[in-house]
LOLOMAR-710776 format. One record per residue (C-alpha): residue in three letters; x, y, z. Coordinates in steps of 0.25 Angstrom, whole numbers, plus 2048, in hexadecimal, padded with zeros to 3 digits. Layout:
! residues N
AlaXYZ ...
This chain:
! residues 482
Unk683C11539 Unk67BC05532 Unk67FC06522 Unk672C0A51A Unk66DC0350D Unk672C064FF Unk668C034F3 Unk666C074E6 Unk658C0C4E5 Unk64EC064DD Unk63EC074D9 Unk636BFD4D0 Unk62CC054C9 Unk61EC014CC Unk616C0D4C6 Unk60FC034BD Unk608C004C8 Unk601C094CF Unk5F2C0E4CA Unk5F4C184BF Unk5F6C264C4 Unk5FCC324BF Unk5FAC414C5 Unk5F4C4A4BA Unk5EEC574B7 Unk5F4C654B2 Unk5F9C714B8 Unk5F2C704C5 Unk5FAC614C7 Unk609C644C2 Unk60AC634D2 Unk604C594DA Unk604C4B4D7 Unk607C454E7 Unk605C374EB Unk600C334F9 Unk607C28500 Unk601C2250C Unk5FBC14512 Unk5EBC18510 Unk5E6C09516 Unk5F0C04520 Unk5F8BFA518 Unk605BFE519 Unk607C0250B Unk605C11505 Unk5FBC144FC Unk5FCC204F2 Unk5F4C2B4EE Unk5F8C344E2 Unk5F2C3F4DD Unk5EBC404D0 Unk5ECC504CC Unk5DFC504C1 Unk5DEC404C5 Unk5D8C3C4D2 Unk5E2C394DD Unk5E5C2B4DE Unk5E6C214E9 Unk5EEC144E8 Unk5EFC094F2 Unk5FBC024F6 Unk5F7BF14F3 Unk606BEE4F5 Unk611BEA4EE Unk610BF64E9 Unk604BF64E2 Unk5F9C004E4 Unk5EAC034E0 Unk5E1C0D4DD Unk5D7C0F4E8 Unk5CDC184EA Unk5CEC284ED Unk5C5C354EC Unk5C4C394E0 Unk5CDC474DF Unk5D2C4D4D3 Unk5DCC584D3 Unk5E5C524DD Unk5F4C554DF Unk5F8C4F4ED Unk5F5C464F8 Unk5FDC45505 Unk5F9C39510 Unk5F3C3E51F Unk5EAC3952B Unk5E5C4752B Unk5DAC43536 Unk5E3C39540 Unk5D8C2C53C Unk5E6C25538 Unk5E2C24528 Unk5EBC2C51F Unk5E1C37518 Unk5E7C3E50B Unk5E8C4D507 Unk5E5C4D4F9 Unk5EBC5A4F3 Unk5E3C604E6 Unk5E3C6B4DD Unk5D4C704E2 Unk5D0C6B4F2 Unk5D9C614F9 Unk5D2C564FE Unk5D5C4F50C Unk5D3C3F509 Unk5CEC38516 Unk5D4C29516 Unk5CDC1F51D Unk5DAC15520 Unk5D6C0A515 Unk5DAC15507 Unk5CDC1B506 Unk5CBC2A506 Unk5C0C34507 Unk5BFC44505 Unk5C3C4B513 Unk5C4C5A511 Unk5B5C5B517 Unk5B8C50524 Unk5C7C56526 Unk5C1C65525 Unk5CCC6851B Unk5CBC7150F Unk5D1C6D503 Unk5D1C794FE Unk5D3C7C4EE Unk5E0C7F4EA Unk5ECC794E3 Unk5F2C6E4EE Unk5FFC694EC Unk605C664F9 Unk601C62505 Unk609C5E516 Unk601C5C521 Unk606C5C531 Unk601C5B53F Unk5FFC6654A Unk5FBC5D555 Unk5F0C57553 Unk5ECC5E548 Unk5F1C5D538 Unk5F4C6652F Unk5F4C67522 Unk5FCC70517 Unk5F9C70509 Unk601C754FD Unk5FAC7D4F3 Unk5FFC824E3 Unk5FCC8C4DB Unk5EEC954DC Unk5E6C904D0 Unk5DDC9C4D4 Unk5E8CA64D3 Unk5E4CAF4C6 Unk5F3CB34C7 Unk5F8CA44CA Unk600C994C7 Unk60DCA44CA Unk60ECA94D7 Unk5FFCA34DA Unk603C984E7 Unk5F8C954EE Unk5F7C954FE Unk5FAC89504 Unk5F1C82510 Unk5F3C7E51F Unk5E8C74525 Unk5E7C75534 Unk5DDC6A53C Unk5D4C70544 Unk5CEC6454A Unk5C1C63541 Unk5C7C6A534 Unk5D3C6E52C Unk5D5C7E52E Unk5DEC83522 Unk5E3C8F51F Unk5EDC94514 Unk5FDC92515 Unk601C9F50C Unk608CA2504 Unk609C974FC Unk613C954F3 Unk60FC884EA Unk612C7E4F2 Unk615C6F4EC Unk619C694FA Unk617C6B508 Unk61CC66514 Unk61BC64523 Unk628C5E52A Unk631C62534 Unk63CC6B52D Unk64BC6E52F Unk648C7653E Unk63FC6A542 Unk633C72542 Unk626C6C53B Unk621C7652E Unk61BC75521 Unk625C76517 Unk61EC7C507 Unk625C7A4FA Unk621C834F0 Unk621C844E1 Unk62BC904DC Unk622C8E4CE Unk615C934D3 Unk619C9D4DD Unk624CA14D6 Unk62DCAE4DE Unk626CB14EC Unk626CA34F2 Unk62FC994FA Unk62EC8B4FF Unk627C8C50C Unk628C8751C Unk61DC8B525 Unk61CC89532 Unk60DC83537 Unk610C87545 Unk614C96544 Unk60BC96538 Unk613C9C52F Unk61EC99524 Unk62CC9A527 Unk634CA6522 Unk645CA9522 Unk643CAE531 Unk640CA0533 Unk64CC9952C Unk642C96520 Unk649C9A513 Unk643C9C506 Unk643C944FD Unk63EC944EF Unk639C864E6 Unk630C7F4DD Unk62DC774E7 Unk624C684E5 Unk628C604F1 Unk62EC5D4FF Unk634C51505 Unk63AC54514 Unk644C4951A Unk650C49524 Unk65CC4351A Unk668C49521 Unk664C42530 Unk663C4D537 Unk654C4C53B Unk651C59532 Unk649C57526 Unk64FC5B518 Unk646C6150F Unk642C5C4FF Unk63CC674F6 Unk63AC624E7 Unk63AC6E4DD Unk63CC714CE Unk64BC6F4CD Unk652C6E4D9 Unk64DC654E5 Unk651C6B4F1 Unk656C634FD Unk654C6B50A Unk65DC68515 Unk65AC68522 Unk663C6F52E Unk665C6F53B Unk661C7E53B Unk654C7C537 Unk657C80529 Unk659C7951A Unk663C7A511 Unk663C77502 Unk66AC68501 Unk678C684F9 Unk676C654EA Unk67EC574ED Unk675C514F5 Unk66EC4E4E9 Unk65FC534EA Unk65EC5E4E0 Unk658C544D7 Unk658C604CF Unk658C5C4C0 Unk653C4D4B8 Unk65DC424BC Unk65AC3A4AF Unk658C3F4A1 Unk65EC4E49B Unk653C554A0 Unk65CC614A7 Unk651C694AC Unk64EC694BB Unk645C5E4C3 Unk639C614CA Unk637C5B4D6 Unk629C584DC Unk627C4D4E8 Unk633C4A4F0 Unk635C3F4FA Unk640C39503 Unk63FC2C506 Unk64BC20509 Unk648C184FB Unk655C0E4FF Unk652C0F50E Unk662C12512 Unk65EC1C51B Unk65FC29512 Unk652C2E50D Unk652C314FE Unk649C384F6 Unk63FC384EA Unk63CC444E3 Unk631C434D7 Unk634C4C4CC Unk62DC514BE Unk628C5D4B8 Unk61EC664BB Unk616C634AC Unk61FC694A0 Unk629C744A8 Unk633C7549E Unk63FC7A4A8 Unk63DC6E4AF Unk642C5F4AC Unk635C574A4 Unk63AC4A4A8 Unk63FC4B4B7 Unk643C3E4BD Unk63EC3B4CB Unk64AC3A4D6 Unk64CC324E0 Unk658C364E7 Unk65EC2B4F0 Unk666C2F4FE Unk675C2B4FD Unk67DC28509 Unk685C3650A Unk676C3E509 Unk677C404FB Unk66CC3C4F1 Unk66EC374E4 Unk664C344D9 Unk65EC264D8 Unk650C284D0 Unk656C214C3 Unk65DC164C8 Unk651C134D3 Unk646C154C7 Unk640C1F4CC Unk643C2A4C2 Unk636C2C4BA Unk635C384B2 Unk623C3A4B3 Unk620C484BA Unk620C434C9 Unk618C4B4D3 Unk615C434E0 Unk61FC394E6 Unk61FC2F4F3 Unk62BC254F9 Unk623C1A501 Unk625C0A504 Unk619C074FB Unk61ABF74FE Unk620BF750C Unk62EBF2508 Unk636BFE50F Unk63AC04502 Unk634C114FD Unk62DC114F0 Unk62AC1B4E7 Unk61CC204E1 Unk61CC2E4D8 Unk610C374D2 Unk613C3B4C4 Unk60AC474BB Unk604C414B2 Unk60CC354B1 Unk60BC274B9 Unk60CC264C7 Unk618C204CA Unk61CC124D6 Unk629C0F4D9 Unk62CC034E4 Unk639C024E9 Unk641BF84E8 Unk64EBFB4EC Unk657BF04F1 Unk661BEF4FD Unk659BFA504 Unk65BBFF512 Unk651BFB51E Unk646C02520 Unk63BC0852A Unk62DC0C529 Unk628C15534 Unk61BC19536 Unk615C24541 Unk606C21546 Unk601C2A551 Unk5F5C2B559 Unk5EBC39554 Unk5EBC4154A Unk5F9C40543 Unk5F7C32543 Unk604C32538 Unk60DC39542 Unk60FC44538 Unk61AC4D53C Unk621C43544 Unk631C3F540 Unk637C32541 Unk646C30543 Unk64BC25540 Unk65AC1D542 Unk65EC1153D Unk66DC0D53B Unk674C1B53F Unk66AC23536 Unk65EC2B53A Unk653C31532 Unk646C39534 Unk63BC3A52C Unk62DC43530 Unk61EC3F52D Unk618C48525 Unk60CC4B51B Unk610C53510 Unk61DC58508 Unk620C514FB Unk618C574ED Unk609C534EF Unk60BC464F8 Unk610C3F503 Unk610C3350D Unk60AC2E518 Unk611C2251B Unk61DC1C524 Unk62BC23523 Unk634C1A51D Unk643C1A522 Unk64EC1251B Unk658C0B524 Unk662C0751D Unk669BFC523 Unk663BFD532 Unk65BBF2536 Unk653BFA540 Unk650C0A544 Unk64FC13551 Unk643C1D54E Unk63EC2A555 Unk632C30554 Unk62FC3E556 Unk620C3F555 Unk617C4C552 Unk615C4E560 Unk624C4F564 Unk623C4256A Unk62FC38567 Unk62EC29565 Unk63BC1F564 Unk63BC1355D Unk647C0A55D Unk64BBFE556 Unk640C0054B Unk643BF3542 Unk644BF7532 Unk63EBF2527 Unk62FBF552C Unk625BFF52D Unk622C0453D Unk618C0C540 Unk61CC1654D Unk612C1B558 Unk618C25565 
């Protein structure tokens, strides 16, 4: 086995930067807060999108060197998420612009310019409170989930007042929806291939809102129904805020990230099909301030895995603040990042890679912003600066950039898993749209190497097809067809 790379993680903080942007409003926005992340003109570099709560959403294009500038975006208020999609196969990535009042589909055009859809896509954006948001394919045809809060209508609300959540089919002229109930409050929702290998929406709830007769949730899109005891699916109770799903053990399986109000529970996966809580030594509870004497617990919002050293273990970024003035919870609540040792285990490295700011952080995302290989690091604050990390470690591993194209609709082979081995180690990583709290990707998926010089990928592609690729040189972006 090839040894891996060892370094000491470390970002320089470029917020100074970036066009001013904070995410604001009042009750409405003490969730929310997401930030896109996705090549909107096809230069190779991400641009970002960030939500605005009572501000307008805000686009910013990627000019390199880490620099970015404001570009032009519909005018919508209200805003708390936006994930990345090609929602009509044209090969231009198109946004789901979550809102407290009617969502929006933006339609991108390839060069970062975006118009109103919900009338050409035949999608209703309905009015509720939208927090979450995963899309998928069936074939051909996507769909789409959306996470909705509490009932503003409820006259008995906030307690006990969850609203139903949604399920968007494509009918081939029109988005047919219908209601996904009960609905628990959900912050973060999911589709990825769980611990049986079977593709399902995954909901993480929040325990404030819907207080004593709800669970986190799996549903199943196929039987059309959620998953029960009968079915190995056990309840569990949370204040759920986000999802991060990714294989750290090696076995193919996908662990599971939920963030929460005190504890952040790693789910592992096992050969069974099942999960099983992680040992409190593998260092992820993250479950109080690791800086200062604030001993109240953390809350955890958007959480990430991603190899921020490239020595072949992913590790993992979880924003942290909160809610506004909840006084059972820590005030100033450091953000983690929790970096993968050799033997599993993680340790924190927030303070030391500086990283460890104390603002409300909603909204997060990992992605190689300037194309050097290494992972940086950009964070949505309430009421407080966005913030823009690039990393800079030195002595990292080797890295790879693999990126899926396929012909059709799902032209970002959503739902496909790459395995990859590169001196003795394998890892897998799945496409998807969704997870996280209020945002996510649409990029390559980046694997550190460690020390290898070069990979061995395979492909499994939506349609069960398989593709190998050997040989693959590190240190560059590929882009992989069948």
């Amino acid at each position: 086995m090839a040894q891996t790379a060892t370094a000491d993680v470390v970002f320089e903080n470029l917020s100074h930067t970036l066009p001013a942007h904070s995410y604001t409003g009042g009750w409405d926005h003490f969730v929310g807060g997401g930030v896109a992340v996705f090549d909107c003109n096809g230069d190779a570099l991400p641009d970002l999108l960030a939500a605005g709560g009572t501000r307008p959403a805000h686009l910013m294009v990627n000019q390199g060197g880490m620099q970015f500038a404001t570009a032009p975006l519909p005018d919508f208020d209200a805003t708390t998420g936006a994930y990345p999609l090609d929602v009509d196969g044209d090969g231009h990535l198109d946004v789901m612009l979550l809102r407290v009042g009617e969502n929006q589909l933006l339609r991108g055009d390839g060069a970062c310019g975006f118009t109103p859809a919900n009338a050409a896509f035949g999608f209703d954006g309905g009015a509720r409170w939208s927090t979450a948001f995963s899309a998928t394919w069936q074939g051909d045809a996507p769909v789409m989930a959306i996470g909705n809060y509490v009932d503003r209508d409820d006259p008995n609300g906030p307690f006990e007042a969850c609203d139903d959540n949604s399920l968007h089919h494509w009918t081939g002229d029109a988005f047919a929806a219908r209601d996904l109930s009960p609905g628990f409050c959900a912050l973060s929702v999911l589709f990825a291939q769980d611990a049986s290998g079977a593709k399902r929406l995954r909901l993480s709830n929040d325990r404030h809102y819907y207080v004593r007769a709800g669970s986190e949730q799996m549903y199943d899109l196929d039987a059309q129904r959620f998953l029960g005891p009968e079915d190995g699916w056990n309840t569990l109770r949370l204040w759920g805020m986000g999802i991060a799903s990714r294989d750290i053990t090696g076995d193919g399986r996908a662990e599971v990230m939920l963030t929460s109000m005190g504890d952040q529970l790693m789910q592992i996966a096992q050969p069974d099909g099942s999960y099983s809580r992680a040992p409190y030594g593998l260092g992820t509870y993250a479950q109080r301030p690791h800086l200062g004497d604030d001993g109240r617990p953390s809350t955890g919002w958007h959480a990430e895995f991603g190899d921020v050293n490239n020595d072949a273990r992913p590790d993992l970024f979880i924003a942290k603040g909160n809610v506004d003035q909840m006084p059972g919870l820590a005030m100033e609540d450091p953000n983690s990042l929790l970096v993968q040792r050799p033997d599993g285990t993680f340790y924190e490295a927030s303070v030391a890679a500086g990283v460890a700011t104390v603002e409300r952080s909603r909204g997060a995302a990992l992605a190689d912003l300037d194309g050097d290989g290494r992972l940086d690091l950009v964070v949505v604050n309430r009421r407080a600066p966005m913030e823009l990390y690039r990393n800079i470690t030195q002595g990292t591993g080797q890295w790879l950039a693999i990126d899926l194209r396929l012909d059709g609709p799902n032209t970002r082979a959503v739902g496909a898993r790459v395995t990859l081995t590169a001196g003795g180690v394998t890892q897998t990583q799945e496409v998807t749209v969704g997870g996280g709290h209020a945002g996510g990707q649409a990029g390559p998926l980046h694997f550190g190497l460690g020390a290898a010089d070069a990979a061995d990928i395979v492909v499994h592609w939506p349609d069960g097809q398989e593709t190998r690729h050997n040989g693959i040189n590190a240190g560059q972006r590929v882009t992989l067809r069948p």
